[in-house]
C-alpha positions in Angstrom: 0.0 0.0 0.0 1.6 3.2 -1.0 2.0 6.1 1.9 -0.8 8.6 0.8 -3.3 5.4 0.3 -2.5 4.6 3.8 -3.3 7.3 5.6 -6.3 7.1 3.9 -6.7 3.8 5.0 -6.3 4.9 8.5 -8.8 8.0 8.3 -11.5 5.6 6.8 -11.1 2.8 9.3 -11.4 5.2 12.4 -14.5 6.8 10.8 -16.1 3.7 10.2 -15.2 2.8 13.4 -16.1 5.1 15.5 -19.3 5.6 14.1 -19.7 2.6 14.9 -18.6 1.9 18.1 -17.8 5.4 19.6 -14.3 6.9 20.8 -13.8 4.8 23.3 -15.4 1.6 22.2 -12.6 2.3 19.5 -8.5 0.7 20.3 -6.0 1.9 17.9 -5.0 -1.9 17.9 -9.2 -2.2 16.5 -8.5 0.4 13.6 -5.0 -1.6 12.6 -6.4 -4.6 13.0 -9.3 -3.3 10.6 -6.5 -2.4 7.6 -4.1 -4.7 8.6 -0.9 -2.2 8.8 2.0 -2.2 11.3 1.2 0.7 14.1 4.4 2.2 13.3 2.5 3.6 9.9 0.0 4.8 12.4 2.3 6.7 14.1 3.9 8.3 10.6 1.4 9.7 9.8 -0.5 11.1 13.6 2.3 11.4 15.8 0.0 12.5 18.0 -2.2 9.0 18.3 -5.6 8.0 18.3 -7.0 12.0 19.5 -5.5 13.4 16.0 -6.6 10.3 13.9 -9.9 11.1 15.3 -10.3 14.6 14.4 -9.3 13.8 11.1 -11.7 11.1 11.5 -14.2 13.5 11.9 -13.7 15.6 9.6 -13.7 12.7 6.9 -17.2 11.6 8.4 -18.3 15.8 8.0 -17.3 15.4 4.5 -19.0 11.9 3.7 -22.4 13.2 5.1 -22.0 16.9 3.6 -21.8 15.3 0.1 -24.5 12.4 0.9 -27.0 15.3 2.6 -26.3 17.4 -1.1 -26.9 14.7 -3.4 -30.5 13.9 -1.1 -30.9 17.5 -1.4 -30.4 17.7 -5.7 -32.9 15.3 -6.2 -36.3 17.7 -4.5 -36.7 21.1 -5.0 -39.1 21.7 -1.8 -37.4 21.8 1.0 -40.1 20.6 3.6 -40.0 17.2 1.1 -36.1 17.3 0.7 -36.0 16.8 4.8 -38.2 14.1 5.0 -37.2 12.7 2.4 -33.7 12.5 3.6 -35.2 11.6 7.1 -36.4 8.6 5.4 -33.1 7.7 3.8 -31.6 7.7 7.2 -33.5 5.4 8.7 -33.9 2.8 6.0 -29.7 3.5 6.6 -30.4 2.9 10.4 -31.9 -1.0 9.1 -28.1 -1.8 8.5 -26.5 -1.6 11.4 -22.9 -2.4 9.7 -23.6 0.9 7.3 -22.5 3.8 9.5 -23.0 7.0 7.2 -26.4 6.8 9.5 -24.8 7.0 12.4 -23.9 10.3 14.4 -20.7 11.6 15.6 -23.1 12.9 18.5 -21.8 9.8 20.2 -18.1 11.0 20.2 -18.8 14.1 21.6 -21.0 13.6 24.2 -18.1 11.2 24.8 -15.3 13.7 24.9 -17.0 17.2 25.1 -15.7 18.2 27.9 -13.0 16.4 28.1 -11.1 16.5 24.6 -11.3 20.2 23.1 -9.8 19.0 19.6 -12.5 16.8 19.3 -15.3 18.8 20.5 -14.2 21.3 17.6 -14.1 18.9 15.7 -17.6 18.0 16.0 -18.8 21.3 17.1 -17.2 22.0 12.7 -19.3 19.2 11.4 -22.2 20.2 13.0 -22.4 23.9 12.0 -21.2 22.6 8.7 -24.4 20.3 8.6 -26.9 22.7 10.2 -25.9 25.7 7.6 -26.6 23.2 4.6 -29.7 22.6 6.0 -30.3 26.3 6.7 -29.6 27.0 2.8 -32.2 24.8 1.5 -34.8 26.7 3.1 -32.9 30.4 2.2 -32.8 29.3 -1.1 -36.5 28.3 -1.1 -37.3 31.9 -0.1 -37.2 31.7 3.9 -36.0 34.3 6.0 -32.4 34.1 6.5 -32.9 34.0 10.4 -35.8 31.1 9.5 -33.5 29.1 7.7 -31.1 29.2 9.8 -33.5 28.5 13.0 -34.9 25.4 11.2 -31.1 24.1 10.3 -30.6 24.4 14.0 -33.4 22.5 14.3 -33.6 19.6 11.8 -29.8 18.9 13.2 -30.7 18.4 16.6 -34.1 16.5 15.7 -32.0 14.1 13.1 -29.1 13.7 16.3 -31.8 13.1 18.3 -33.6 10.8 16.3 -30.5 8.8 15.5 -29.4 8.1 19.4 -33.5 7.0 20.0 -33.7 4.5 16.9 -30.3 3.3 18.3 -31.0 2.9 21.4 -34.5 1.5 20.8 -33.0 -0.5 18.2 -35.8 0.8 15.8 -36.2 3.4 13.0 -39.7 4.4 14.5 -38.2 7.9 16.2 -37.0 8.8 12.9 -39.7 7.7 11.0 -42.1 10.0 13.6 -40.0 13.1 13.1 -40.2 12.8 9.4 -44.3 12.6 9.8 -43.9 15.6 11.3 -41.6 17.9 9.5 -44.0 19.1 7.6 -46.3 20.9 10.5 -43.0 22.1 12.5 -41.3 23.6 9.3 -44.1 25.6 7.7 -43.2 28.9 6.4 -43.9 31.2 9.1 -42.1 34.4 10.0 -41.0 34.7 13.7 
């Protein structure tokens, strides 16, 4: 495996994986294991161990769900629709538990919020990242601007939220009741 595929490699794995399984359900040994590469290449390329292969981690996750929320987004015009619509995308993803572009990194920080400030960044990035695409579907559709980005707030922490329930419950039900209901909470009111 050439040096740049590898640290690829690495970034991948510990996505995966701690989508998966969390930060600390996560061993470096785990994300090695998962590639099959000597730790010493881990080591090459994030002196700094498993905290800076997981902010890059993150980062690659904030990336993979950017691009998957923007290709949902392409295909319906409406943006009430385009929500649940992608609402109902995640949890048909939620069915497969071994396919974790479904899954949050909510998990990692709540882990290490308060304990890990490169990671709470991190996430604190993708989730402004993933809030203010959300917030431009509706400003684009003609919203306010504070509207949009109310309702970006919003359908973040609803998805998040619906994500740890249909987890925990080990059902896509919590989703599947937030997207019934998108379309009463996000009508086109002005505050």
């Amino acid at each position: 495996m050439s040096k740049p595929n590898t640290k690829v490699a690495l970034i991948e794995a510990a996505s995966r994986l701690f989508r998966l399984h969390g930060y600390e359900g996560i061993s470096l040994n785990d994300i090695l294991k998962e590639i099959n590469i000597p730790k010493g290449s881990l080591y090459h390329y994030f002196p700094n161990g498993k905290e800076e292969l997981a902010v890059e981690a993150i980062h690659h996750t904030k990336d993979i769900v950017l691009a998957w929320i923007e290709e949902s987004f392409e295909q319906i015009g409406d943006p009430v629709k385009a929500v649940q619509d992608h609402i109902h995308q995640l949890a048909a993803l939620l069915k497969d538990e071994t396919e974790p572009v479904g899954f949050p990194i909510g998990t990692i920080a709540a882990e290490k919020y308060s304990t890990n400030e490169p990671i709470r960044s991190a996430c604190q990035t993708a989730f402004e990242e993933w809030s203010e695409l959300y917030s431009t579907k509706f400003f684009e559709a003609g919203y306010s601007e504070k509207l949009a980005k109310d309702y970006g707030v919003f359908i973040l922490a609803a998805i998040e939220g619906g994500i740890l329930l249909s987890l925990t419950t080990k059902s896509e039900e919590s989703l599947l009741i937030i997207a019934d209901q998108i379309p009463f909470i996000l009508s086109k009111r002005e505050n």
